[in-house]
N, C-alpha and C positions, 0 to 999 in steps of 0.2 A: 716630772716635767711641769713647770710654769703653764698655767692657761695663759691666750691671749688675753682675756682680760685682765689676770692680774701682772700680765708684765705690763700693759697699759698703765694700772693704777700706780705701780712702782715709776714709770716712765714720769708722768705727773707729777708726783711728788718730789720728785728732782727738781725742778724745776718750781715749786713752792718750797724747798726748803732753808730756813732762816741761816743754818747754823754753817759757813763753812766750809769743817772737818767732814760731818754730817754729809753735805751734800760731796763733797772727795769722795768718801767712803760709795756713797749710793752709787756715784760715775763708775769707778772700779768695776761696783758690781755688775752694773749692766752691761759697761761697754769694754770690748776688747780696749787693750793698750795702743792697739793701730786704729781703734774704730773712727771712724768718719760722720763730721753732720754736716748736711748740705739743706742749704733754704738759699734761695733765689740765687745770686752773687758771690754769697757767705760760704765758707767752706772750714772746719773746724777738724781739726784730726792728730788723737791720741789726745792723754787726759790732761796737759797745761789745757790744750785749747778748747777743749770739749769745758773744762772747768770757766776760762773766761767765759764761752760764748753762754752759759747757763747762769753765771753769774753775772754777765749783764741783761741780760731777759729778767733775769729775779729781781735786778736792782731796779729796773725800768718799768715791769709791770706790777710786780707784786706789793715790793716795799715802797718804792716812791709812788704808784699812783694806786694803791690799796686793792689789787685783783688776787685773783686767785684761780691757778684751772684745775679742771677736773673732768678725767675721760670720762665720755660719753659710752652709756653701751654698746657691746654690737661689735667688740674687736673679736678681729678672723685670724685666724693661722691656716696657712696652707704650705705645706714643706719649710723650707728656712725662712718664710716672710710671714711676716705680722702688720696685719693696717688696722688703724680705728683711729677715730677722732675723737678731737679735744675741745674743751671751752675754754674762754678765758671770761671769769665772772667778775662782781663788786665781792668785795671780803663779808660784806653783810647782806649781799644780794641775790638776784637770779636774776637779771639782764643781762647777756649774751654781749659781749662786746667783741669778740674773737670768737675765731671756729678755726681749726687745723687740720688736716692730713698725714699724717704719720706711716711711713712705707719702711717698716725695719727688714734688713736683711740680716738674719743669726750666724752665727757660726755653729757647729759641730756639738758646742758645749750649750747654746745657748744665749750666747754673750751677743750684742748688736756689732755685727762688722761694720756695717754703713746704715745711716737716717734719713733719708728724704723728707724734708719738710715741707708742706705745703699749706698756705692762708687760703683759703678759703671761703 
């Protein structure tokens, strides 16, 4: 079984990934086919949508204005939920420009059935 923290670090890097296929591929991994992400309004569910709503946060934070996140230590698991937070940094930096909350609920296998996203 996956630690919290390294399904965190896997979670992250979704979301910094340049390529694509690549980040397709990582979406799969993590999330169910029915999975769900929720931040504020936004609601994204199964992998077209889960792939837009990731590639516009990549296109928005990473590539056009040069950030980069990276989980914070300290992610928990307790039965089917994993929480830990996030940063959102400079690509050459450590000034903190973002923080998040991340509420996963797994399925059976593992896989994230729903996301709650929280700024913070």
């Amino acid at each position: 079984m996956i630690t919290a923290q390294d399904l965190a670090e896997r979670y992250v890097a979704v979301w910094n990934e340049t390529e694509p296929a690549a980040r397709r591929n990582a979406i799969a991994a993590l999330w169910r086919p029915d999975g769900a992400h929720y931040i504020k309004d936004r609601e994204a569910r199964g992998y077209a949508d889960l792939e837009k709503r990731v590639a516009g946060s990549h296109e928005k934070n990473v590539r056009d204005n040069g950030n980069r996140f990276r989980a914070r230590p300290g992610a928990q698991r307790l039965r089917d939920v994993v929480t830990f937070t996030w940063e959102m940094v400079p690509r050459d930096g450590e000034a903190v420009q973002a923080v998040g909350l991340e509420f996963l609920v797994l399925d059976a296998n593992g896989q994230i059935l729903t996301d709650y996203q929280f700024i913070i």
